[in-house]
NUTORLO-885190 format. One record per residue: x, y, z of N, C-alpha, C, O in turn; residue in one letter. Coordinates in pm, whole numbers, plus 50000, padded with zeros to 5 digits. Layout:
% residues N
@nu->X | nv->Y | nw->Z | cau->X | cav->Y | caw->Z | cu->X | cv->Y | cw->Z | ou->X | ov->Y | ow->Z | aa->a
...
% end
This chain:
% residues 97
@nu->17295 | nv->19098 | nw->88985 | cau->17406 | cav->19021 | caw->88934 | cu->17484 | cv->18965 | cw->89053 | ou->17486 | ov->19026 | ow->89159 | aa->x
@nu->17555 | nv->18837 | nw->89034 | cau->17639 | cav->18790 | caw->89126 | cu->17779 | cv->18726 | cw->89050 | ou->17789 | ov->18665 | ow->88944 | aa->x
@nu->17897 | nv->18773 | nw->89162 | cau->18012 | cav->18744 | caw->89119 | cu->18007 | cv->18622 | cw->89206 | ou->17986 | ov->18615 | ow->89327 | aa->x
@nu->18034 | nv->18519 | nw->89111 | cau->18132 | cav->18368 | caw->89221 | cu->18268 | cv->18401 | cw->89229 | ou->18320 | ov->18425 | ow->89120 | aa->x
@nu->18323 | nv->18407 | nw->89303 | cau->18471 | cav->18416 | caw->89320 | cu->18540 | cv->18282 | cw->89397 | ou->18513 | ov->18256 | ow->89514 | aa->x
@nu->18640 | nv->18195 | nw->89312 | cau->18647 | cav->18084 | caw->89359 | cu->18809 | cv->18091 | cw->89349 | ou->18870 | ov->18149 | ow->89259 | aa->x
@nu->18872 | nv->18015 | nw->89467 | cau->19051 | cav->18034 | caw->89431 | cu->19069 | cv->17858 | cw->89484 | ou->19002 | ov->17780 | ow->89551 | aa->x
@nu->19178 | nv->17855 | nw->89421 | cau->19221 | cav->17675 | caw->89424 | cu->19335 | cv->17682 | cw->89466 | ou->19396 | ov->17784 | ow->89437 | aa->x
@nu->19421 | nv->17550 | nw->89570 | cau->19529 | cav->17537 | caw->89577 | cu->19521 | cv->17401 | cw->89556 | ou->19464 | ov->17313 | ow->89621 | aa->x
@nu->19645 | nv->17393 | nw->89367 | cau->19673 | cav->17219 | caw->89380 | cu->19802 | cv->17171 | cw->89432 | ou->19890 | ov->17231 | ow->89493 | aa->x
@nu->19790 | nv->17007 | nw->89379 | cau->19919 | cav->16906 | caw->89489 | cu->20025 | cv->16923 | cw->89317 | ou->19999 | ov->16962 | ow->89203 | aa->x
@nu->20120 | nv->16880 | nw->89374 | cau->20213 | cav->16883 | caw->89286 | cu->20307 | cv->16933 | cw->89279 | ou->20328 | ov->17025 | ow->89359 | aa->x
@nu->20437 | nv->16887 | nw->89152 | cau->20514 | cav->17034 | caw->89148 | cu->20472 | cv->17139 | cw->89101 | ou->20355 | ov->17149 | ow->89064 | aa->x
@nu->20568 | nv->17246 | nw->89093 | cau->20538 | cav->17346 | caw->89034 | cu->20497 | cv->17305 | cw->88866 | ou->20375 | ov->17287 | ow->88867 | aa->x
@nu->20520 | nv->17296 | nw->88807 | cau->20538 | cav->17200 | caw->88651 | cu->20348 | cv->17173 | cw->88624 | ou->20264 | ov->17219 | ow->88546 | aa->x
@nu->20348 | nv->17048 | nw->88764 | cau->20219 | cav->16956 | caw->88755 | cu->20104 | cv->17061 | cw->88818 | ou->19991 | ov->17014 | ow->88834 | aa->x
@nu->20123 | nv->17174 | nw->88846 | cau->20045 | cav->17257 | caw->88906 | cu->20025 | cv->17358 | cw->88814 | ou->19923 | ov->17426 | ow->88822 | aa->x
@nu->20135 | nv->17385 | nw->88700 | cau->20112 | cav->17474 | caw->88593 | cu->20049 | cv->17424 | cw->88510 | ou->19975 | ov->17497 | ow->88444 | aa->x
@nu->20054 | nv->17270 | nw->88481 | cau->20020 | cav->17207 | caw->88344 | cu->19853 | cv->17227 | cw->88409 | ou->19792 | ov->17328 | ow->88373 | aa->x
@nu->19786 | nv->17133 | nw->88501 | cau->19658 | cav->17129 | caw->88529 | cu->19567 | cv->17285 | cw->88581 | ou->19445 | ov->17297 | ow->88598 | aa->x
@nu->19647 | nv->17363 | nw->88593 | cau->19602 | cav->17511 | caw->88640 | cu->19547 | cv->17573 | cw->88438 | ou->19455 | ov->17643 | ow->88395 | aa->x
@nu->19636 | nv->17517 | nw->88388 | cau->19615 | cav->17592 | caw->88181 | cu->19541 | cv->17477 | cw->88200 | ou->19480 | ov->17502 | ow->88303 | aa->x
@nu->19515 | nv->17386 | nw->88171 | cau->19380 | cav->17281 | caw->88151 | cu->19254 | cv->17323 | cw->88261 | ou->19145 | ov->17277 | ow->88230 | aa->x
@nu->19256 | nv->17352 | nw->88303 | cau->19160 | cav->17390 | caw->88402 | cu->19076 | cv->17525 | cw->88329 | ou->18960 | ov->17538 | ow->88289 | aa->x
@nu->19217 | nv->17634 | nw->88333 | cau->19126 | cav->17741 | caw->88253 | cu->19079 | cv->17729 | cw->88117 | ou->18979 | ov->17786 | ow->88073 | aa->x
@nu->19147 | nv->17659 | nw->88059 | cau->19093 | cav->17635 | caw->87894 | cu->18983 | cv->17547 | cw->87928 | ou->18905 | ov->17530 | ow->87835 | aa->x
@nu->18957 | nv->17487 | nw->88037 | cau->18779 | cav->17412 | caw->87982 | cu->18707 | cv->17554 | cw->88053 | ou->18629 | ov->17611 | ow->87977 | aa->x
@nu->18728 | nv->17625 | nw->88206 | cau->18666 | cav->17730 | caw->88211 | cu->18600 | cv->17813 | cw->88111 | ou->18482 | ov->17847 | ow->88099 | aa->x
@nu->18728 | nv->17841 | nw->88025 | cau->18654 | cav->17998 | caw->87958 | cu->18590 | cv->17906 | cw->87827 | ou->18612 | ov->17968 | ow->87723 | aa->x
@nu->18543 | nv->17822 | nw->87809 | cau->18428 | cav->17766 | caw->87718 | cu->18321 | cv->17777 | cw->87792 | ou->18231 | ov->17784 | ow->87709 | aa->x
@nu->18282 | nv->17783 | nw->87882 | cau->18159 | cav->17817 | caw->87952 | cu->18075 | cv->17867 | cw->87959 | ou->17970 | ov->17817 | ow->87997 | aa->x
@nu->18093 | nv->18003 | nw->87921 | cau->17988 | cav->18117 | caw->87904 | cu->17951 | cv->18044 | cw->87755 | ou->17846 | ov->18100 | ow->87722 | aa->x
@nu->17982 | nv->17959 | nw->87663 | cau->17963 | cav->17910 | caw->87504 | cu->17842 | cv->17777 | cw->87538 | ou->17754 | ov->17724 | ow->87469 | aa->x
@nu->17896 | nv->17756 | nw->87696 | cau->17813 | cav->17635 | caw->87701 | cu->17682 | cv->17609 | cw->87791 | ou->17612 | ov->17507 | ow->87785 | aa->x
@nu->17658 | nv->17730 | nw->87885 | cau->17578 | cav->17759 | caw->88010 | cu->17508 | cv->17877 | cw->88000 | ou->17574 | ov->17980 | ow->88017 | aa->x
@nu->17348 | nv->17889 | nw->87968 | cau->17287 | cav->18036 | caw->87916 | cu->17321 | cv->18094 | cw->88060 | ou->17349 | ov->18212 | ow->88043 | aa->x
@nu->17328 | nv->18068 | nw->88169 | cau->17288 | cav->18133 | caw->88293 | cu->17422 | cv->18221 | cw->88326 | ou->17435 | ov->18294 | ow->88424 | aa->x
@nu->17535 | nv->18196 | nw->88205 | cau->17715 | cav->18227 | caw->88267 | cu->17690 | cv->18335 | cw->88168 | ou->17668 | ov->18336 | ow->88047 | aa->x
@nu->17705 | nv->18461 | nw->88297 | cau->17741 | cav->18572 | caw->88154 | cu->17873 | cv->18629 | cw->88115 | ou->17909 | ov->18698 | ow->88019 | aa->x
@nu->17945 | nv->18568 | nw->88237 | cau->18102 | cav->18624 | caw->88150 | cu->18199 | cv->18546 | cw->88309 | ou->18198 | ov->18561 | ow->88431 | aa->x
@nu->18273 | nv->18464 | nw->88205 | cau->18424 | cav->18449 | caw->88324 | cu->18560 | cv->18470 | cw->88339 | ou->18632 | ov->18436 | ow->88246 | aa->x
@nu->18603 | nv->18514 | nw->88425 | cau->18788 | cav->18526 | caw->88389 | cu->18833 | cv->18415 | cw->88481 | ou->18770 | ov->18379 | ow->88580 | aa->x
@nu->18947 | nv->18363 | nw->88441 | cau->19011 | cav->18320 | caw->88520 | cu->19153 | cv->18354 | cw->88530 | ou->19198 | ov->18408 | ow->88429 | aa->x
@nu->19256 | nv->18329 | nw->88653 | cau->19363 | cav->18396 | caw->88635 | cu->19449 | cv->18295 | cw->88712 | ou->19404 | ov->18252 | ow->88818 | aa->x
@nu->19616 | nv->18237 | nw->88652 | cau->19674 | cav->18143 | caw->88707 | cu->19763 | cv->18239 | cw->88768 | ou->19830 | ov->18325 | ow->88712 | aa->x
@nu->19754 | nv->18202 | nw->88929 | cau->19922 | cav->18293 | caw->88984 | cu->20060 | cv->18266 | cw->88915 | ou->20116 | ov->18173 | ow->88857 | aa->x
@nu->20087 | nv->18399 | nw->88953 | cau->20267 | cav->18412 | caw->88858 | cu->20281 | cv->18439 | cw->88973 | ou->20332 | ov->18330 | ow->88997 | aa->x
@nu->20282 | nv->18490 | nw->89071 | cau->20349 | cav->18560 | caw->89213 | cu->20402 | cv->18379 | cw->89298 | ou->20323 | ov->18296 | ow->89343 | aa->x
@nu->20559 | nv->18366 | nw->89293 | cau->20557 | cav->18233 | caw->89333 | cu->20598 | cv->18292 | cw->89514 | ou->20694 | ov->18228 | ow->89557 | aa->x
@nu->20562 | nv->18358 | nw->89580 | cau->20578 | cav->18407 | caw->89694 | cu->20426 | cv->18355 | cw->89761 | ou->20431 | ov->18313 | ow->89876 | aa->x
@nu->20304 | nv->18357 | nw->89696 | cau->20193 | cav->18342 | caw->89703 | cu->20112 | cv->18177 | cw->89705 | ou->20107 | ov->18126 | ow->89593 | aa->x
@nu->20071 | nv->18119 | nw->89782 | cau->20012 | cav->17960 | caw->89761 | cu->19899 | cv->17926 | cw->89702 | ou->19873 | ov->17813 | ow->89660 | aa->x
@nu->19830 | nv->18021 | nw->89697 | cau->19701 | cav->17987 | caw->89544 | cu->19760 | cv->17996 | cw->89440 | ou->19848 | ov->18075 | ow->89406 | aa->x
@nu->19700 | nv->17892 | nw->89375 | cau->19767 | cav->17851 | caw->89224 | cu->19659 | cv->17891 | cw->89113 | ou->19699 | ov->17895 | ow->88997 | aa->x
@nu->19513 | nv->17923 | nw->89141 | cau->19404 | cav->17936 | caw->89031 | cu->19301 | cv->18034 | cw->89120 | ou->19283 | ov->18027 | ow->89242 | aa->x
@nu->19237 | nv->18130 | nw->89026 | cau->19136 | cav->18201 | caw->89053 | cu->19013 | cv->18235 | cw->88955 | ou->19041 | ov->18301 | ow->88855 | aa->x
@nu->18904 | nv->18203 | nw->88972 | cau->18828 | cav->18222 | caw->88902 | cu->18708 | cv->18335 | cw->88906 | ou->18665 | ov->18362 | ow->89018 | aa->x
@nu->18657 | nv->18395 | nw->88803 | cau->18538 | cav->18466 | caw->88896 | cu->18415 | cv->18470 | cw->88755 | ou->18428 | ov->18517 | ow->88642 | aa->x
@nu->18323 | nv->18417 | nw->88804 | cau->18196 | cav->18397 | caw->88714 | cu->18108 | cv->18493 | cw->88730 | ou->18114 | ov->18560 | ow->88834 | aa->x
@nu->18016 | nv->18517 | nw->88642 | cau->17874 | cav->18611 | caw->88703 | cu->17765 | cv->18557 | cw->88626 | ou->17766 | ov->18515 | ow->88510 | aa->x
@nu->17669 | nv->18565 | nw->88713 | cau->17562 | cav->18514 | caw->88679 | cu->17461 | cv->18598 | cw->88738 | ou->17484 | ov->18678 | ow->88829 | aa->x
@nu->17354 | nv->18579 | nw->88687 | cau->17231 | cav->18661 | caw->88747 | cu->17202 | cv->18728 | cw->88897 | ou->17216 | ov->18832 | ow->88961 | aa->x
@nu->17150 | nv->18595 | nw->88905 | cau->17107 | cav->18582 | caw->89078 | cu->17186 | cv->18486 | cw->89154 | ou->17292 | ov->18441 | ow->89110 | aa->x
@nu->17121 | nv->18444 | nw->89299 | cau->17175 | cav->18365 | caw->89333 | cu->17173 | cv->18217 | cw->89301 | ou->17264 | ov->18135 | ow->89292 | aa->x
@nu->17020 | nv->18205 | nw->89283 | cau->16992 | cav->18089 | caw->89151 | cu->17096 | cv->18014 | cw->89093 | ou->17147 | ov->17904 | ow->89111 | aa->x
@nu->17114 | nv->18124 | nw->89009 | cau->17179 | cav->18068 | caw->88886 | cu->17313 | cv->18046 | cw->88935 | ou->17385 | ov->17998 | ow->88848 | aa->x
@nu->17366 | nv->18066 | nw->89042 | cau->17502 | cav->17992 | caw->89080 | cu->17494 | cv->17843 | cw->89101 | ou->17577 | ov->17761 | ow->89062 | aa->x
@nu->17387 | nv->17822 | nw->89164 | cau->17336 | cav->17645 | caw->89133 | cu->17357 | cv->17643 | cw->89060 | ou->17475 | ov->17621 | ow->89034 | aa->x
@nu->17249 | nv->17667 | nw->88943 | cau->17280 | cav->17632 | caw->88790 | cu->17375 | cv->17577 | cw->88722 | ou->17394 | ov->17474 | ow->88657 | aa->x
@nu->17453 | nv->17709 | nw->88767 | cau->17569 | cav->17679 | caw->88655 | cu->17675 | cv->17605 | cw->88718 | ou->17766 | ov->17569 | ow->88644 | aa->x
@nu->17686 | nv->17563 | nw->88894 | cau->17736 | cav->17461 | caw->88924 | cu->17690 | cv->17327 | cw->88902 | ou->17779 | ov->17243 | ow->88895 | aa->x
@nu->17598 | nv->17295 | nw->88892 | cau->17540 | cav->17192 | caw->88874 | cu->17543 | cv->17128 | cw->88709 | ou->17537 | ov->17005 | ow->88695 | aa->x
@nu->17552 | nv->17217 | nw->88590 | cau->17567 | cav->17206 | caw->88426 | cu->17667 | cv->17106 | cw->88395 | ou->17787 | ov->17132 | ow->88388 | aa->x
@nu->17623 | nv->17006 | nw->88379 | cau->17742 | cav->16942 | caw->88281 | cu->17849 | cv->16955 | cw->88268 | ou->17937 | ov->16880 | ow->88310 | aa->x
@nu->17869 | nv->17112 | nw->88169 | cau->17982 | cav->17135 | caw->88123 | cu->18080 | cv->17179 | cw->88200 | ou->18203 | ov->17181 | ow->88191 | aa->x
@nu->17959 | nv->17234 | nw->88323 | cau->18113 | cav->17329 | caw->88458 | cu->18132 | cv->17159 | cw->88565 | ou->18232 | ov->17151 | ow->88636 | aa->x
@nu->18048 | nv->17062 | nw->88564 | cau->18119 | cav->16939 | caw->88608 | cu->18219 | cv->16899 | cw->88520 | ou->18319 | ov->16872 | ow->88587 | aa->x
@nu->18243 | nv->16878 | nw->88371 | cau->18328 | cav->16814 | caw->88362 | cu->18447 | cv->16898 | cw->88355 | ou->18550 | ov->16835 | ow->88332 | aa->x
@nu->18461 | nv->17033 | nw->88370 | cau->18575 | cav->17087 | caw->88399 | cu->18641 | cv->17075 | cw->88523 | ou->18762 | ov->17053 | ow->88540 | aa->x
@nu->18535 | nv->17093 | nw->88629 | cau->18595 | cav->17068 | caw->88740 | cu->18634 | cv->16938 | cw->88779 | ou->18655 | ov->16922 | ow->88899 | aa->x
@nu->18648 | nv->16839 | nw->88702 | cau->18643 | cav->16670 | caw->88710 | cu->18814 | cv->16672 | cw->88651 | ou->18870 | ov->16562 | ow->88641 | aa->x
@nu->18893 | nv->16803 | nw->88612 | cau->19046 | cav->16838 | caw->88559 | cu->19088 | cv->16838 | cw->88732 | ou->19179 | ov->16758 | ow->88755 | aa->x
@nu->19056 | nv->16885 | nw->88811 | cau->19120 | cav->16917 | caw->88913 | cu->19090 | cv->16799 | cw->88961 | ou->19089 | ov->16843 | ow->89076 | aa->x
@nu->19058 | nv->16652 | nw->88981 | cau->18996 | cav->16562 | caw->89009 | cu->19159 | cv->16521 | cw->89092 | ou->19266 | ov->16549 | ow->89038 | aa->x
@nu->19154 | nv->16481 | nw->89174 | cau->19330 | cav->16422 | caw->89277 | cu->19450 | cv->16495 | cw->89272 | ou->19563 | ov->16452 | ow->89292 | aa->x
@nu->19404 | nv->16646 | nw->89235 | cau->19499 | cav->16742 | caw->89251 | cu->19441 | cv->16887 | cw->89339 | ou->19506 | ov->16990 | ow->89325 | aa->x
@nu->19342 | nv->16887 | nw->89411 | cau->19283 | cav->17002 | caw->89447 | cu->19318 | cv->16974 | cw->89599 | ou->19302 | ov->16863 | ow->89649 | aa->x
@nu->19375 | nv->17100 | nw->89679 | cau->19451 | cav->17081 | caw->89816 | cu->19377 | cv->17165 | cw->89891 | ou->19376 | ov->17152 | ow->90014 | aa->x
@nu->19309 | nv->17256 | nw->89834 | cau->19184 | cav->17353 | caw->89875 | cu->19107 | cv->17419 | cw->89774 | ou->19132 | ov->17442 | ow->89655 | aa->x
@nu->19009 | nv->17446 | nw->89846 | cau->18907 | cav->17574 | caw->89793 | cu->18883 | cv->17702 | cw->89854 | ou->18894 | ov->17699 | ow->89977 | aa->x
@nu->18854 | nv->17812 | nw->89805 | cau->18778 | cav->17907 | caw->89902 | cu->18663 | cv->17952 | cw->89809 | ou->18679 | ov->17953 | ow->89687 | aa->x
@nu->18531 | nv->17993 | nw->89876 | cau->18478 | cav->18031 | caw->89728 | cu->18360 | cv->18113 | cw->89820 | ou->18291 | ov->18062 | ow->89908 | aa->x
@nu->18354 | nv->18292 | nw->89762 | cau->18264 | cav->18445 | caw->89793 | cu->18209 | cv->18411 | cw->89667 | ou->18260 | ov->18380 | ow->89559 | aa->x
@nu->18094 | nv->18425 | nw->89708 | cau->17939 | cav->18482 | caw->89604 | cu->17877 | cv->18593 | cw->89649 | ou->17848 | ov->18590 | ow->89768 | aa->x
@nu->17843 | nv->18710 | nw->89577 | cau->17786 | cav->18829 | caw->89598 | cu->17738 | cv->18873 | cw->89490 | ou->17756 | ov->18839 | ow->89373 | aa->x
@nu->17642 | nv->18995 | nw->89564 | cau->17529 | cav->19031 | caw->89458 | cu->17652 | cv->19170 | cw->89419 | ou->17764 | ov->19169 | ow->89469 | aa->x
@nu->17634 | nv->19210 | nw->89384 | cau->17713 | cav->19379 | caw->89292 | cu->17594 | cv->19454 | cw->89161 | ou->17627 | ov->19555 | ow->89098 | aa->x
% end
């Protein structure tokens, strides 16, 4: 099994960073509904406003494979196409567990 672990920092106010951080996770957690290779995701929006990541995600999937996969699916492009002129970074750990 492998965890993707992915964290986001967007542009904006606080407001425009809350609104697109809940749109972001509501197309996320349809995923595992839409990608055989996604076997389960959380995602989690920071409340800690001391902290500069605004989104965290963590997927699992099989192998390492299937992290292509399920980056590459349709359905996880057009979610990530929400963060489209608001994304200020990425960081993103994949591991086997």
């Amino acid at each position: 099994m492998v965890k993707h672990i992915v964290t986001f920092k967007l542009t904006g106010t606080n407001e425009e960073r809350l609104e697109i951080a809940q749109a972001f996770k509501e197309a996320l957690l349809k995923l595992p509904e839409q990608i055989d290779v996604l076997r389960a995701m959380e995602v989690g929006i920071n409340e800690n406003p001391a902290e500069s990541w605004d989104v965290v995600l963590t997927a699992i999937v099989g192998n390492m494979a299937e992290v292509e996969t399920y980056a590459m699916h349709p359905a996880h492009l057009a979610a990530a196409s929400i963060l489209a002129g608001h994304k200020a970074d990425r960081a993103c750990v994949d591991y086997e567990f």
